[in-house]
Biotite code that builds the C-alpha atoms (Angstrom):
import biotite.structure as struc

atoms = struc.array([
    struc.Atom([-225.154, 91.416, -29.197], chain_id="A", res_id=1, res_name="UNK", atom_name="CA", element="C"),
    struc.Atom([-223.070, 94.362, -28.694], chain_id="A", res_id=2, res_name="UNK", atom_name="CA", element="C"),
    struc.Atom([-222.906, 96.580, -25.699], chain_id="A", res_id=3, res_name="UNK", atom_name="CA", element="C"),
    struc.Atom([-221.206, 100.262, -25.089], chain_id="A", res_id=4, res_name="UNK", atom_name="CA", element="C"),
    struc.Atom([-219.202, 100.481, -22.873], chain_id="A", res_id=5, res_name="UNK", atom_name="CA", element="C"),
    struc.Atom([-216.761, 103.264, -21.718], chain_id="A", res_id=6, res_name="UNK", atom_name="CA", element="C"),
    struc.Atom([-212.808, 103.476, -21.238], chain_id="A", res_id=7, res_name="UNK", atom_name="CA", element="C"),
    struc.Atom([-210.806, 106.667, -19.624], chain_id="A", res_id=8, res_name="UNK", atom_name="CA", element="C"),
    struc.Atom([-207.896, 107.932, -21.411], chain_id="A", res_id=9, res_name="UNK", atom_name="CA", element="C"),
    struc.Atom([-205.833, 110.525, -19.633], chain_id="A", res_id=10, res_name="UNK", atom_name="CA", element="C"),
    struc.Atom([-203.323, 112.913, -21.210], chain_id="A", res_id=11, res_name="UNK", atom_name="CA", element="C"),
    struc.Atom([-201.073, 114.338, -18.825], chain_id="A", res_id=12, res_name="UNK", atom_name="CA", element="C"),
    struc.Atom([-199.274, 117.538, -19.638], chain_id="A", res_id=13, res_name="UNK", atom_name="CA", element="C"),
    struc.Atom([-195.944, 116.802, -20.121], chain_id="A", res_id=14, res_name="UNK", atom_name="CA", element="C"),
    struc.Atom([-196.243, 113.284, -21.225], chain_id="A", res_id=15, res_name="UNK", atom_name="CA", element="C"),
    struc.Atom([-196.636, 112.407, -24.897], chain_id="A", res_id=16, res_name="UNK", atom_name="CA", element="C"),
    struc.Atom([-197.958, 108.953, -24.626], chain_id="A", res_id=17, res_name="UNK", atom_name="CA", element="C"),
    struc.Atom([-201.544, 108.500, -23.924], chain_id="A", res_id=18, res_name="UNK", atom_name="CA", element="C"),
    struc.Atom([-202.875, 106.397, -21.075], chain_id="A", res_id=19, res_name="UNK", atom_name="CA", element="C"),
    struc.Atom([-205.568, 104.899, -20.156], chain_id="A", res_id=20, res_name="UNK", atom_name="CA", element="C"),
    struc.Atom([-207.106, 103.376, -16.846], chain_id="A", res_id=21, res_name="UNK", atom_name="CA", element="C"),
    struc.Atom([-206.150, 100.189, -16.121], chain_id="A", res_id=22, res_name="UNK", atom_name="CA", element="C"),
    struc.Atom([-207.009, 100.031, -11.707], chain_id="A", res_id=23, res_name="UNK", atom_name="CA", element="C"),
    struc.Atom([-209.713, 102.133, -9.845], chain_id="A", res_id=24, res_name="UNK", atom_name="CA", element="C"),
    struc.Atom([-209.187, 100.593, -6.456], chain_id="A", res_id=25, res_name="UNK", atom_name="CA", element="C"),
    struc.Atom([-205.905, 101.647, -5.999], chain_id="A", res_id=26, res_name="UNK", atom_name="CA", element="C"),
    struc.Atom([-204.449, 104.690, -4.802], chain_id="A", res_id=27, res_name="UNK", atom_name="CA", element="C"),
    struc.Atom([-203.184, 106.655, -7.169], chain_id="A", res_id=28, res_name="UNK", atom_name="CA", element="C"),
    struc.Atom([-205.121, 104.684, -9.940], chain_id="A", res_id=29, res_name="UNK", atom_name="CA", element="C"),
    struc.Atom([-203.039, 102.810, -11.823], chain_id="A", res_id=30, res_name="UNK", atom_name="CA", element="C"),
    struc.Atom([-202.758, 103.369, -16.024], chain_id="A", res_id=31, res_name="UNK", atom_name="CA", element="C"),
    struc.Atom([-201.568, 101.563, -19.057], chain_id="A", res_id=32, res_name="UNK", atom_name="CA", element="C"),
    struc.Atom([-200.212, 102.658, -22.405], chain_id="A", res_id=33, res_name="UNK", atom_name="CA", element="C"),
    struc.Atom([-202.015, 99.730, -23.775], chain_id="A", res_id=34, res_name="UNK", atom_name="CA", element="C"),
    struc.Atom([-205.774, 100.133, -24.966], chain_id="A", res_id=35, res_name="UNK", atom_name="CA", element="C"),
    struc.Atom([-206.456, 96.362, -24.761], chain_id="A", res_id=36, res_name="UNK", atom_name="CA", element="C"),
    struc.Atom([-205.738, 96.231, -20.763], chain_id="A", res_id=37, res_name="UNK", atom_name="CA", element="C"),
    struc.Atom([-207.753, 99.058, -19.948], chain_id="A", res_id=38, res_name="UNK", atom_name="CA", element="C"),
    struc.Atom([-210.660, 98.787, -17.788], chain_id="A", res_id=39, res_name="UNK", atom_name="CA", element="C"),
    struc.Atom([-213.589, 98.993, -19.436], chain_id="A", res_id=40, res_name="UNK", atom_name="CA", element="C"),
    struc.Atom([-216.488, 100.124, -17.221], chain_id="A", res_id=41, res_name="UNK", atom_name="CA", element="C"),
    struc.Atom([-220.252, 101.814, -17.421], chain_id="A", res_id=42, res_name="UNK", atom_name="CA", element="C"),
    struc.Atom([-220.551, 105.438, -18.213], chain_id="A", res_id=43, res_name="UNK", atom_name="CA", element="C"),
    struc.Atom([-221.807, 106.258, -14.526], chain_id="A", res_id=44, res_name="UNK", atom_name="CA", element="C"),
    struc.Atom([-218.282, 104.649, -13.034], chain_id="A", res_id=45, res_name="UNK", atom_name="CA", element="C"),
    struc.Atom([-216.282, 105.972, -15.943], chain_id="A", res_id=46, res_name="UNK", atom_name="CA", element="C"),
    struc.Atom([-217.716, 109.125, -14.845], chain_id="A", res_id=47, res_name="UNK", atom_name="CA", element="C"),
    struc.Atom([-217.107, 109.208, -11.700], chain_id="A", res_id=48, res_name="UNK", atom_name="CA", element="C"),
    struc.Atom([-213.027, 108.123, -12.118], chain_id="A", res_id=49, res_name="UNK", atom_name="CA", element="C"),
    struc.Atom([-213.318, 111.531, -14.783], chain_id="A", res_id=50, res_name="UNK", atom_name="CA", element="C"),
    struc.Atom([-214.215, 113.797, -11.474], chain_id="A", res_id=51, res_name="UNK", atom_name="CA", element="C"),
    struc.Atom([-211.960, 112.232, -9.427], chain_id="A", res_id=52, res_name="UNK", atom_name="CA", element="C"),
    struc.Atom([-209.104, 112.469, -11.735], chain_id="A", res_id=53, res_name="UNK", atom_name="CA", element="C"),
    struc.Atom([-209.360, 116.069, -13.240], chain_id="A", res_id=54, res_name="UNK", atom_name="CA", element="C"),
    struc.Atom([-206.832, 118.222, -12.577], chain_id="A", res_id=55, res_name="UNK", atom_name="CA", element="C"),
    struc.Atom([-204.917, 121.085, -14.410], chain_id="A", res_id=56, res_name="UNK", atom_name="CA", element="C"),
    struc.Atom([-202.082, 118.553, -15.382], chain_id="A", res_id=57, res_name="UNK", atom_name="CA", element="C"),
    struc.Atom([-204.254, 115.232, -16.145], chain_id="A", res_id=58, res_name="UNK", atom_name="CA", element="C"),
    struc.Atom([-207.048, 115.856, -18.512], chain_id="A", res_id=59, res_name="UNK", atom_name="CA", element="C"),
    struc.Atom([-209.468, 112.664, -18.602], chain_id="A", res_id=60, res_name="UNK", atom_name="CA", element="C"),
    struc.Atom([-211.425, 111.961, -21.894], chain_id="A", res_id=61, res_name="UNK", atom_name="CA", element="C"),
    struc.Atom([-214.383, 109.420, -21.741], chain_id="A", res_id=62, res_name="UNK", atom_name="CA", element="C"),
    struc.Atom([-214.072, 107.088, -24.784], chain_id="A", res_id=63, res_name="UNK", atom_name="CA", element="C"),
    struc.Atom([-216.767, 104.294, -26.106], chain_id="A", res_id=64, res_name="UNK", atom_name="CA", element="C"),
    struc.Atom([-215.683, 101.309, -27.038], chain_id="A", res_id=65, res_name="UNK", atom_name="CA", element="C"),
    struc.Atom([-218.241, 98.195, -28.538], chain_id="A", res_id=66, res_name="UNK", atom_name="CA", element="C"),
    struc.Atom([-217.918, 94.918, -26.831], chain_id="A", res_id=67, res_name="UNK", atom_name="CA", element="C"),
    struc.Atom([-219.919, 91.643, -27.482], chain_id="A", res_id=68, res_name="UNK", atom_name="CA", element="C"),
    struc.Atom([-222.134, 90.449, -24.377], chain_id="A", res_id=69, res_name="UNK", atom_name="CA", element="C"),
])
C-alpha cells in the first residue's frame, strides 16, 4: 500500500543547489543536498517547518513523495 507523504525543499537565494530538510529539532534546522536523506513527514508538520522557515532569502516548497507502508 502506498502512502503520501511530504518532503521540504528550500531554495535559498544565492545558492544554486537545492536542499531539502533533513533535522527539525535542531536549531537552525539542518538540510541535505540529498533527496534520499530527507525527512519525510505529514503535510500538517511539513507545514508547519514551511511557516517557520519562510523568509525573503529561503523559499520552502512542499513536495509529495509515495512511500510503501
Amino acid at each position: 500500500m502506498m502512502n503520501t507523504k511530504f518532503v521540504v525543499k528550500v531554495n535559498r537565494v544565492g545558492r544554486r543547489t537545492v536542499e531539502y530538510v533533513q533535522r527539525i529539532d535542531a536549531i537552525p534546522l539542518r538540510t541535505t543536498t540529498n533527496l534520499k536523506l530527507a525527512l519525510v513527514m505529514g503535510k500538517f508538520t511539513a507545514e508547519d517547518v514551511i511557516k517557520s522557515i519562510a523568509t525573503p532569502r529561503c523559499k520552502p516548497e512542499l513536495i509529495s513523495v509515495q512511500v510503501i507502508a
